[in-house]
SEDO-161371 format. One record per residue: chain; x, y, z of N, C-alpha, C, O, CB in turn; residue in one letter; residue number from 0. Coordinates in Angstrom, 2 decimals. Glycine has a CB too. Example, Ala and Ser with C-alpha at 12.3 -4.5 7.8 and 13.67 -1.06 7.14 Angstrom:
2
<rec c="A" n_east="13.19" n_north="-5.69" n_up="7.80" ca_east="12.30" ca_north="-4.50" ca_up="7.80" c_east="13.20" c_north="-3.30" c_up="7.80" o_east="14.24" o_north="-3.32" o_up="8.46" cb_east="11.31" cb_north="-4.47" cb_up="9.05" r="A" k="0"/>
<rec c="A" n_east="12.85" n_north="-2.25" n_up="7.08" ca_east="13.67" ca_north="-1.06" ca_up="7.14" c_east="12.90" c_north="0.03" c_up="7.87" o_east="13.41" o_north="1.14" o_up="8.04" cb_east="14.08" cb_north="-0.60" cb_up="5.72" r="S" k="1"/>
END
This chain:
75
<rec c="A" n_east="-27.60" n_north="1.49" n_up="-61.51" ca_east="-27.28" ca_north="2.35" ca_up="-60.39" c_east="-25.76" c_north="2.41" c_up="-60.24" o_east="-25.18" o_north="1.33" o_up="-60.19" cb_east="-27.96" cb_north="1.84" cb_up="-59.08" r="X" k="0"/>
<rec c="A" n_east="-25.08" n_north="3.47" n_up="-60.18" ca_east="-23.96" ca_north="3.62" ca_up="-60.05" c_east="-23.44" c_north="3.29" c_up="-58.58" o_east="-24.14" o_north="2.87" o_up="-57.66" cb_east="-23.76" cb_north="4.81" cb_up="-60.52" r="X" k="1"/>
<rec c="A" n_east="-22.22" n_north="3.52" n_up="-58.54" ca_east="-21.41" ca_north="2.78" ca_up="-56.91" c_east="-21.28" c_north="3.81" c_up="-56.62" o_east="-21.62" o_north="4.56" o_up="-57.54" cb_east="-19.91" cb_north="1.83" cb_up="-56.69" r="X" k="2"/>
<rec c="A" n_east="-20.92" n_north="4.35" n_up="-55.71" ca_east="-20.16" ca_north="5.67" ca_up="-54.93" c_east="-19.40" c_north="5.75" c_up="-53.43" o_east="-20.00" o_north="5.62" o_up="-52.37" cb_east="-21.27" cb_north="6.69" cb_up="-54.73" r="X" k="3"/>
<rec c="A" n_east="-18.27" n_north="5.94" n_up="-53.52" ca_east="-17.68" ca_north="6.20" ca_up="-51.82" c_east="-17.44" c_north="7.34" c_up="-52.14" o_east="-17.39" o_north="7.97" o_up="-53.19" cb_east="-16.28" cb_north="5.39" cb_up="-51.04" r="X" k="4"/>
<rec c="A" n_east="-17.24" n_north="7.65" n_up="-50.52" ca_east="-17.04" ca_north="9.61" ca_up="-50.34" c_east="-16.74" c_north="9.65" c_up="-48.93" o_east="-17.35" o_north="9.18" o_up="-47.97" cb_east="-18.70" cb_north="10.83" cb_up="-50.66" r="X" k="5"/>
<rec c="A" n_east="-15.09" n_north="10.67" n_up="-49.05" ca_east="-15.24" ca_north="10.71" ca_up="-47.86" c_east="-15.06" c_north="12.60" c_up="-47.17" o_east="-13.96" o_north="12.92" o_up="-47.62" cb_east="-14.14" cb_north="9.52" cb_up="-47.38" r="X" k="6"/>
<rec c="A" n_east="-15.41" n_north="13.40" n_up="-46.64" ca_east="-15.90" ca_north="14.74" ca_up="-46.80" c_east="-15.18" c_north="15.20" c_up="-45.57" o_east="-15.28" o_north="14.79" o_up="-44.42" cb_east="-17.57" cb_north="14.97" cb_up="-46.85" r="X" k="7"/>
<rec c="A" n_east="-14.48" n_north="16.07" n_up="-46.02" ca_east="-13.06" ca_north="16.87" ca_up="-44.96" c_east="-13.37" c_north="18.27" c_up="-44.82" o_east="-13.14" o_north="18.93" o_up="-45.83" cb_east="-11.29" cb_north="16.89" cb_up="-45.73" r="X" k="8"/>
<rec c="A" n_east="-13.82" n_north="18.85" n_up="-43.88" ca_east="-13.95" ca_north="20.15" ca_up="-43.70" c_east="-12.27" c_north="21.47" c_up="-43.67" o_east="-11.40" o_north="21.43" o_up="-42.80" cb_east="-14.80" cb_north="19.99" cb_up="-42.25" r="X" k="9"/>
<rec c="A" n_east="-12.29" n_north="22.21" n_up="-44.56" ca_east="-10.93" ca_north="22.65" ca_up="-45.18" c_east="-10.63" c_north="23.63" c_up="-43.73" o_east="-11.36" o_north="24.08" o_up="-42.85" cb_east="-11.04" cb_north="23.62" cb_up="-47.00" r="X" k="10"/>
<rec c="A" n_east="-9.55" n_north="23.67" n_up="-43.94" ca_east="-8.93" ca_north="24.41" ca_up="-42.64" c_east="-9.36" c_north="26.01" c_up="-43.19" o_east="-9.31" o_north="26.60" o_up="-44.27" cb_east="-6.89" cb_north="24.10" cb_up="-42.38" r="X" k="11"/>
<rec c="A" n_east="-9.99" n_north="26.45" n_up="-41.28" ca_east="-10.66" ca_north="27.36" ca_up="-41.27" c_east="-12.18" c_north="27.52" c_up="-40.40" o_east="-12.77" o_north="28.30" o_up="-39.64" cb_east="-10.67" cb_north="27.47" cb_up="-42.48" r="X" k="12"/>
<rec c="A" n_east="-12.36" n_north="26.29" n_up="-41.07" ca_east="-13.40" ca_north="25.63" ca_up="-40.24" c_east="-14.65" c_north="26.37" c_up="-40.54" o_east="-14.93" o_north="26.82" o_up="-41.65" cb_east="-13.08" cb_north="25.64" cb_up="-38.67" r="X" k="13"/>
<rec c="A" n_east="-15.61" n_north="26.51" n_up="-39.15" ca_east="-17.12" ca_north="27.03" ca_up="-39.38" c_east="-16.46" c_north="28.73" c_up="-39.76" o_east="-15.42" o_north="29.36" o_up="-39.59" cb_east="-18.45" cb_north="26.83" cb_up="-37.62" r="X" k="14"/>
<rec c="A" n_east="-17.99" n_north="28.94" n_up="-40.43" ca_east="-18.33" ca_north="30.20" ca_up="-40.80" c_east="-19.60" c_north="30.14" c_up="-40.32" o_east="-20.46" o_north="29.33" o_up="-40.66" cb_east="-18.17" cb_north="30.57" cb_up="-42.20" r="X" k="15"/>
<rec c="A" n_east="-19.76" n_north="31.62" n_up="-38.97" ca_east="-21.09" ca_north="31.75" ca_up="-38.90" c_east="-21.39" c_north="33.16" c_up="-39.01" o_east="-20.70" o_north="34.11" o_up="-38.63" cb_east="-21.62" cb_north="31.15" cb_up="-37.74" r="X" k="16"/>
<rec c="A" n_east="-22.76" n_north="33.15" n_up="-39.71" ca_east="-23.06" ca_north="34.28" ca_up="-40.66" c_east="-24.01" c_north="35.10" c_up="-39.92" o_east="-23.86" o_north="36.32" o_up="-39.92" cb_east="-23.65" cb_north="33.82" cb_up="-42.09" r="X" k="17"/>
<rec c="A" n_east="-25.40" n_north="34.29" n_up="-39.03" ca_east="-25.59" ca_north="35.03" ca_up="-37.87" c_east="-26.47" c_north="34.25" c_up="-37.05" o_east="-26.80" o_north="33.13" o_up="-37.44" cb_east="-26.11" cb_north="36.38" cb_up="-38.13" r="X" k="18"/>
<rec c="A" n_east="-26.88" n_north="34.72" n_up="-35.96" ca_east="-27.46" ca_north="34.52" ca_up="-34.95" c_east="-28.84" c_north="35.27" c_up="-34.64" o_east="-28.76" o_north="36.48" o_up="-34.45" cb_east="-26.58" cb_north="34.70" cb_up="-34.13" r="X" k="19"/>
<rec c="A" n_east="-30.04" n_north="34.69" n_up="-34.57" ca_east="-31.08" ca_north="35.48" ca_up="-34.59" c_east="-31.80" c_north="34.92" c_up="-33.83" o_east="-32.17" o_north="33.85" o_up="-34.33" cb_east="-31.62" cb_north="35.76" cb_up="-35.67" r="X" k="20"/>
<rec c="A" n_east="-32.45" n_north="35.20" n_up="-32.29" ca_east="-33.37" ca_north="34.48" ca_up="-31.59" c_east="-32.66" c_north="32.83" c_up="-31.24" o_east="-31.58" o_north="32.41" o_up="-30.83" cb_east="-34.79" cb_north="34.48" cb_up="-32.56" r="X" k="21"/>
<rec c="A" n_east="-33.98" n_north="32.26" n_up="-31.68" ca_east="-33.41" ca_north="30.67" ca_up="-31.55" c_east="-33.08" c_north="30.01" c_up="-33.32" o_east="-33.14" o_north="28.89" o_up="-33.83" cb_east="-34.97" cb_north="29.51" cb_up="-30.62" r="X" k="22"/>
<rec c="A" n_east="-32.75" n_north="31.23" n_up="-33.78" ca_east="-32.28" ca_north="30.76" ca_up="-35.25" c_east="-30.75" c_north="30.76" c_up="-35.26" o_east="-30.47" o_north="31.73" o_up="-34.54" cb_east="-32.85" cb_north="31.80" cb_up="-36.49" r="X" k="23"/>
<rec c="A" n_east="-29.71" n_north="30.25" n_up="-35.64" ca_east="-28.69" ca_north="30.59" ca_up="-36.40" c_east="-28.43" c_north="29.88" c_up="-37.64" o_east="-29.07" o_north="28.84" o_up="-37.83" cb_east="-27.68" cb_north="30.55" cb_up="-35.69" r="X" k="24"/>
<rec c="A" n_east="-27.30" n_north="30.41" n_up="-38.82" ca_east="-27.05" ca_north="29.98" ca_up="-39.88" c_east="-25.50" c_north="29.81" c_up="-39.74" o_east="-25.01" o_north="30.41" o_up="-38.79" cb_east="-27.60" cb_north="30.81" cb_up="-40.91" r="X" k="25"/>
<rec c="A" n_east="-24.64" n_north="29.07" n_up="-40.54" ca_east="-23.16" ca_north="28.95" ca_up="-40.75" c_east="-23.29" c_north="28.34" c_up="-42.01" o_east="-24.23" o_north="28.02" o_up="-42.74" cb_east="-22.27" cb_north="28.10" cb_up="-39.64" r="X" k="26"/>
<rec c="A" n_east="-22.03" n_north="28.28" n_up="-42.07" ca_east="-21.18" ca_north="27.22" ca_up="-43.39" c_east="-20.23" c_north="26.57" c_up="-43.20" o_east="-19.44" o_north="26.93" o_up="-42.33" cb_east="-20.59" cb_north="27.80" cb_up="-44.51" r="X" k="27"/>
<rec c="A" n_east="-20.06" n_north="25.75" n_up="-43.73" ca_east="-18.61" ca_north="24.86" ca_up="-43.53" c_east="-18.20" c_north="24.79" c_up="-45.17" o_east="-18.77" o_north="24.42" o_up="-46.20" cb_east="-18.86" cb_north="22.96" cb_up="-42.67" r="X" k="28"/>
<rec c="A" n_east="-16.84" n_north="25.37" n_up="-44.79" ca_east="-16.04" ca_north="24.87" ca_up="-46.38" c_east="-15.86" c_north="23.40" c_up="-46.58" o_east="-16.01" o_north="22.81" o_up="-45.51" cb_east="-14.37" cb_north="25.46" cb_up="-46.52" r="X" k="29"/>
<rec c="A" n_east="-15.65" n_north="22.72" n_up="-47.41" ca_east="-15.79" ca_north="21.31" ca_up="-47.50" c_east="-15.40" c_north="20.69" c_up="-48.82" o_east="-15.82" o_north="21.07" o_up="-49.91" cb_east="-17.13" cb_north="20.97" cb_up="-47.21" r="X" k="30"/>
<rec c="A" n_east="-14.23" n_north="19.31" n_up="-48.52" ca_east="-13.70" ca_north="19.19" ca_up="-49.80" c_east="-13.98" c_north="17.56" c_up="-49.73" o_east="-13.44" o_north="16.98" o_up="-48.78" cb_east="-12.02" cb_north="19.81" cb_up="-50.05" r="X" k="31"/>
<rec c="A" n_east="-14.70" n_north="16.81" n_up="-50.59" ca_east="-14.52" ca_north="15.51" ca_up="-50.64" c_east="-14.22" c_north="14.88" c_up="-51.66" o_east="-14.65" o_north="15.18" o_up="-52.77" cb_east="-15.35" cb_north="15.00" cb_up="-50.28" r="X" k="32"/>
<rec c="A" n_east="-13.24" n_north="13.68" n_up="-51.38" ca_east="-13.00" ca_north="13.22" ca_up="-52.16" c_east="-13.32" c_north="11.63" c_up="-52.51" o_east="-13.11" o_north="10.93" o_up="-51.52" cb_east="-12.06" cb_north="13.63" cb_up="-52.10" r="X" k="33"/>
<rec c="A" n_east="-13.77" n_north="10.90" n_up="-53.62" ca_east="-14.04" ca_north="9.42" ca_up="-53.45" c_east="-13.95" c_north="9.01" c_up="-54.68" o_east="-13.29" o_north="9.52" o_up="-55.58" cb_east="-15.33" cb_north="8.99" cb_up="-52.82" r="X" k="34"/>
<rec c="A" n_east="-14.79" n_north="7.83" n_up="-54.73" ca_east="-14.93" ca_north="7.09" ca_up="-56.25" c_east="-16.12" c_north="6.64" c_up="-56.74" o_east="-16.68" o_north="5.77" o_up="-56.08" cb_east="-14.18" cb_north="5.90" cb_up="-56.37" r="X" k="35"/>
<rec c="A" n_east="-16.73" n_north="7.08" n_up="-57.89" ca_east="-17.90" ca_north="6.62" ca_up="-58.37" c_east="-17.40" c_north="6.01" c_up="-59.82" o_east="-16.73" o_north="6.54" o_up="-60.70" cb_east="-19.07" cb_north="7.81" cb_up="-58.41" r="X" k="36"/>
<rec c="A" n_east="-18.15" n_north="4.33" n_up="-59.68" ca_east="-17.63" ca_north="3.47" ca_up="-60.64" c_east="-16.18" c_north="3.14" c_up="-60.75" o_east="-15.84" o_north="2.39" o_up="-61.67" cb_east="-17.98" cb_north="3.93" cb_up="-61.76" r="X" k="37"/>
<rec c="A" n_east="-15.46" n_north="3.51" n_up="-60.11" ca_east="-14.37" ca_north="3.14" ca_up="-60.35" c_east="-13.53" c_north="3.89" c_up="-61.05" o_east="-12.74" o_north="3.37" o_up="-61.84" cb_east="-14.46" cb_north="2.19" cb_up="-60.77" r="X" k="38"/>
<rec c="A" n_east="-13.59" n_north="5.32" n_up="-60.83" ca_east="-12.97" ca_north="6.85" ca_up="-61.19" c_east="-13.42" c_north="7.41" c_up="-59.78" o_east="-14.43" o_north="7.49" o_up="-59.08" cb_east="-13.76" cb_north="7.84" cb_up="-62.75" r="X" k="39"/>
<rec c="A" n_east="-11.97" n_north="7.75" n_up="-59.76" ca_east="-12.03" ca_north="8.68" ca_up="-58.55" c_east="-11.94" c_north="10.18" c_up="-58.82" o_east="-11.40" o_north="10.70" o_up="-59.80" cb_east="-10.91" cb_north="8.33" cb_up="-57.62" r="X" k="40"/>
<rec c="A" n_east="-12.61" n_north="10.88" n_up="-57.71" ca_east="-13.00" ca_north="12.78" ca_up="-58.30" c_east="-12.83" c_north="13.17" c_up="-56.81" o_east="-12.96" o_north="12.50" o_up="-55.78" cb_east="-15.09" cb_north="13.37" cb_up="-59.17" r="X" k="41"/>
<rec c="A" n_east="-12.52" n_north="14.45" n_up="-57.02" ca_east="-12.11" ca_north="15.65" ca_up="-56.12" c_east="-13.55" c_north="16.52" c_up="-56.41" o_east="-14.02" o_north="16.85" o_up="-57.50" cb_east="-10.44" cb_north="16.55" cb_up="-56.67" r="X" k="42"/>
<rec c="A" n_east="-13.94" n_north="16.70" n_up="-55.39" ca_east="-15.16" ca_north="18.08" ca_up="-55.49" c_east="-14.88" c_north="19.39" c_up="-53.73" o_east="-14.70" o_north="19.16" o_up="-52.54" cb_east="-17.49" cb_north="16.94" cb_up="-55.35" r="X" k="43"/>
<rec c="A" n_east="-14.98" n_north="20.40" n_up="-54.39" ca_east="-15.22" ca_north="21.45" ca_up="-53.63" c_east="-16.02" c_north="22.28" c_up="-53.72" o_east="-16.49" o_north="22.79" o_up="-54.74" cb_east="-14.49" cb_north="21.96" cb_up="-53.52" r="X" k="44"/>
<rec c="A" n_east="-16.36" n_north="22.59" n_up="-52.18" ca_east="-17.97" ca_north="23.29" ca_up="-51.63" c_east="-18.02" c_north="23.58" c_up="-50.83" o_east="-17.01" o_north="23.75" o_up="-50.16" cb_east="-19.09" cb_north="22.80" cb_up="-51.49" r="X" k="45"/>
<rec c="A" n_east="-19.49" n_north="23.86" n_up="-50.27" ca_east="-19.65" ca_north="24.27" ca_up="-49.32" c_east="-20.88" c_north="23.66" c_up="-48.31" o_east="-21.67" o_north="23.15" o_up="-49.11" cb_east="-19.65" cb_north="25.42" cb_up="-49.67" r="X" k="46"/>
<rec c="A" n_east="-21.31" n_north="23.51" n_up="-47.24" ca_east="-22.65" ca_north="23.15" ca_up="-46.82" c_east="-23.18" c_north="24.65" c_up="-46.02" o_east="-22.35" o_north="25.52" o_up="-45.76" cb_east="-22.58" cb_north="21.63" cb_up="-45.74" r="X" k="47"/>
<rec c="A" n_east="-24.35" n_north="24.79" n_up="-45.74" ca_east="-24.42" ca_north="25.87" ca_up="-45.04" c_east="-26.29" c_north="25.45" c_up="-44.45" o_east="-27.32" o_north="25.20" o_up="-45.07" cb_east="-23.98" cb_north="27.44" cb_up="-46.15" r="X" k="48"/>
<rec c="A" n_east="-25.92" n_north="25.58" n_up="-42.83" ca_east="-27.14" ca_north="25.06" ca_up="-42.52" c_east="-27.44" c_north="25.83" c_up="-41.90" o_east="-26.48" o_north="26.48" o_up="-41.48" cb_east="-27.34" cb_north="23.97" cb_up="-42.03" r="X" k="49"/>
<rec c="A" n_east="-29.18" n_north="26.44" n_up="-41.30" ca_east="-29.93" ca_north="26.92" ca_up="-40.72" c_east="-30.54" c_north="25.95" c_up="-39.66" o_east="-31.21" o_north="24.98" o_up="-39.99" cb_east="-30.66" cb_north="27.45" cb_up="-41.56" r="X" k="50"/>
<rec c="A" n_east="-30.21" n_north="26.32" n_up="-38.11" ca_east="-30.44" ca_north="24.86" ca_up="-36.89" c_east="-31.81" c_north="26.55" c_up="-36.02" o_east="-31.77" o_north="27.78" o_up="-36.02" cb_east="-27.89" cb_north="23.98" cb_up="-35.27" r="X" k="51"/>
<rec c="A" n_east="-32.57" n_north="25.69" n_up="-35.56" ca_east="-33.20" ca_north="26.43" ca_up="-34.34" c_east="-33.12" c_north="25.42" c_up="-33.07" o_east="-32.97" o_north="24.20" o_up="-32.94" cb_east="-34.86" cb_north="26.86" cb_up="-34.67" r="X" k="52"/>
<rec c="A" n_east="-33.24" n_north="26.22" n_up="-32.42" ca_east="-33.24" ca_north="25.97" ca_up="-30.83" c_east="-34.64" c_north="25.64" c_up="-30.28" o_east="-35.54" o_north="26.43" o_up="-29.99" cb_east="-32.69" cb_north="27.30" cb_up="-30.01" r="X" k="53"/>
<rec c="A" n_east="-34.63" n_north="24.41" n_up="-30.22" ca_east="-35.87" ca_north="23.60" ca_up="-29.63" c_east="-35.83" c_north="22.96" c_up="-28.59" o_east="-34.95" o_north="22.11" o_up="-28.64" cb_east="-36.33" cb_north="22.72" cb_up="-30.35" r="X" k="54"/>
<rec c="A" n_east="-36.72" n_north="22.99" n_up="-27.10" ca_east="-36.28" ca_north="22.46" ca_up="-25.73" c_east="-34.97" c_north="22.25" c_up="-25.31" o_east="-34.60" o_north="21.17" o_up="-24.86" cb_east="-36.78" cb_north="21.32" cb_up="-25.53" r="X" k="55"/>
<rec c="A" n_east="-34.15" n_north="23.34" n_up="-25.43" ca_east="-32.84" ca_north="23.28" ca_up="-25.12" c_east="-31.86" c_north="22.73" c_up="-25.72" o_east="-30.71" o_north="22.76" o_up="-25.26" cb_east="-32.74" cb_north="22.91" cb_up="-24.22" r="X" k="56"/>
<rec c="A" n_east="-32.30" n_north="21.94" n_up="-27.22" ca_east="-31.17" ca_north="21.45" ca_up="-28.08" c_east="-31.25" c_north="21.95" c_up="-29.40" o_east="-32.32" o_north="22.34" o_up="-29.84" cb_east="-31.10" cb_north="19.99" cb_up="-28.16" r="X" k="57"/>
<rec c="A" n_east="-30.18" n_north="21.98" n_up="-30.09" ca_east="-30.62" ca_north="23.00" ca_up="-32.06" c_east="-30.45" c_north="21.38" c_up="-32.88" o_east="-29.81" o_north="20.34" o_up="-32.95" cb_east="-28.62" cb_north="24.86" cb_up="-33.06" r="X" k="58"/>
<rec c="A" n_east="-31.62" n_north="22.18" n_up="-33.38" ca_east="-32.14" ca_north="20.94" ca_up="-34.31" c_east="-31.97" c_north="21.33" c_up="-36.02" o_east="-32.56" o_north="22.37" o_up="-36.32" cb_east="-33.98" cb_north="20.65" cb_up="-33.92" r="X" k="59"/>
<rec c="A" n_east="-31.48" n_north="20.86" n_up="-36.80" ca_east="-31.12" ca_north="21.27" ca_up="-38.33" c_east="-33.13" c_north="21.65" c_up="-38.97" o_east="-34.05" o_north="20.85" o_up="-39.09" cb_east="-30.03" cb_north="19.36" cb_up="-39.42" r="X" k="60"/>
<rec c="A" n_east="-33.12" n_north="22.79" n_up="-39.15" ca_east="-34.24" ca_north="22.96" ca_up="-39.97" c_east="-33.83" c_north="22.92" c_up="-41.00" o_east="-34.76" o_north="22.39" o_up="-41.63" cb_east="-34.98" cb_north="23.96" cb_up="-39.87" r="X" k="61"/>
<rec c="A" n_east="-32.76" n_north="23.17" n_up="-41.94" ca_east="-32.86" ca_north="23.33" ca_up="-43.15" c_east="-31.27" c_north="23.35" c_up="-43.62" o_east="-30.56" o_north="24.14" o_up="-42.99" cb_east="-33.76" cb_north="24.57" cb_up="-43.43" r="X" k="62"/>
<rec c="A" n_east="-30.66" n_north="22.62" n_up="-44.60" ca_east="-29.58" ca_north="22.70" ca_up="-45.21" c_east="-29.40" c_north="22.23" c_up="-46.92" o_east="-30.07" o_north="21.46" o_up="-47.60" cb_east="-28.82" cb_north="21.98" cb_up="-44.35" r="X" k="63"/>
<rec c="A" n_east="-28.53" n_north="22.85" n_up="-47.17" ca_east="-28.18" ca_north="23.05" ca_up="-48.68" c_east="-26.58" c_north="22.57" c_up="-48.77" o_east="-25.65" o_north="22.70" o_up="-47.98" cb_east="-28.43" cb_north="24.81" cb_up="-49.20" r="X" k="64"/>
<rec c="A" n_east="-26.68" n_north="21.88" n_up="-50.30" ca_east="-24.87" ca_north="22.09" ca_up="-50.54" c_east="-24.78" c_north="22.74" c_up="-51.70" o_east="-25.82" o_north="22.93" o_up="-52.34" cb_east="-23.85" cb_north="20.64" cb_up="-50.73" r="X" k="65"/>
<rec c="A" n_east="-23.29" n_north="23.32" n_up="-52.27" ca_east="-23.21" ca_north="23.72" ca_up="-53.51" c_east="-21.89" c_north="23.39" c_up="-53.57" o_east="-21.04" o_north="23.28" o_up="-52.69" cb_east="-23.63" cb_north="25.08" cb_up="-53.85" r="X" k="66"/>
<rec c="A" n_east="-21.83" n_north="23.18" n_up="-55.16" ca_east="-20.26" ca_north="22.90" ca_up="-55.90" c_east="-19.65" c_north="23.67" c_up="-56.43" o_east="-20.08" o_north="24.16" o_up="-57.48" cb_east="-20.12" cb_north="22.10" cb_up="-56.84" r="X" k="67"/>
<rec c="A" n_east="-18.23" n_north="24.10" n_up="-55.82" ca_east="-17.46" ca_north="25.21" ca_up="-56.65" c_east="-16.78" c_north="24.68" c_up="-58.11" o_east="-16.79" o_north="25.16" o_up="-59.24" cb_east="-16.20" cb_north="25.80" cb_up="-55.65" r="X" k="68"/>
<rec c="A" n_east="-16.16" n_north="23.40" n_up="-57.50" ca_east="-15.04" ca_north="22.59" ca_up="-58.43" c_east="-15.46" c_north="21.37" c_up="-58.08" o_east="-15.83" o_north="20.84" o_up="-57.03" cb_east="-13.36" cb_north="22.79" cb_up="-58.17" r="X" k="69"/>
<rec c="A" n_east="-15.30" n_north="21.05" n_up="-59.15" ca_east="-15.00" ca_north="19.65" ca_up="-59.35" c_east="-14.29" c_north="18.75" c_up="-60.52" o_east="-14.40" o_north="19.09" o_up="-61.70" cb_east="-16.06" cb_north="19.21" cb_up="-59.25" r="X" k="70"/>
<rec c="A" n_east="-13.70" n_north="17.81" n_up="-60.20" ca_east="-12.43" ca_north="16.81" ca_up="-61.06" c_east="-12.39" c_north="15.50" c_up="-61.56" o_east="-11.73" o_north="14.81" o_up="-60.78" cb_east="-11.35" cb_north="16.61" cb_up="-60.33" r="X" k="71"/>
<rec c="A" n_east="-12.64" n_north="15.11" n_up="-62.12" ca_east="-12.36" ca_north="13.45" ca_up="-62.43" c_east="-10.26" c_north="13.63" c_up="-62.18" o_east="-9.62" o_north="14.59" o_up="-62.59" cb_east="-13.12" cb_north="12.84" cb_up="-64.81" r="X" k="72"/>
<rec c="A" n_east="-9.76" n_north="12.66" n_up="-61.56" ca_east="-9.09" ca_north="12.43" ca_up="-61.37" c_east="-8.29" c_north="10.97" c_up="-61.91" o_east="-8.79" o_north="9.85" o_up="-61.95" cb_east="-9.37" cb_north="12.78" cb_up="-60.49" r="X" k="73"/>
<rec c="A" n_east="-7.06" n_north="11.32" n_up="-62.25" ca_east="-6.40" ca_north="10.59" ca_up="-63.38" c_east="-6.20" c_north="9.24" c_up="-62.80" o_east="-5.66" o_north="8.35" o_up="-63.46" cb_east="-5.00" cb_north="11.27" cb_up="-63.90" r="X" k="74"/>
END
């Protein structure tokens, strides 16, 4: 099993929200983390983008995804 730290910085700009529907909405957050697995450290960039509904007055995450634009092993 490999080791891993990570620590995940949302890039200036912040949320992206894409829309609003009922007690649905969706956004994204740009997102860059950086850490070390095994003892090499890497740069990765992405995105998260979650779908929350509105349940008894609080939004609850139904559903989220990530994806990778870039990523680095670092020297």
């Amino acid at each position: 099993m490999s080791a891993l730290s990570a620590t995940c910085v949302t890039r200036s700009g912040g949320l992206r929200i894409f829309g609003v529907t009922g007690d649905l909405i969706h956004f994204t957050l740009p997102t860059r983390w950086s850490g070390v697995r095994d003892g090499a450290p890497f740069k990765e960039l992405g995105g998260w983008t979650f779908v929350q509904v509105r349940e008894d007055d609080r939004w609850r995450i139904r559903s989220y995804g990530w994806a990778v634009v870039e990523f680095a092993w670092e020297a």
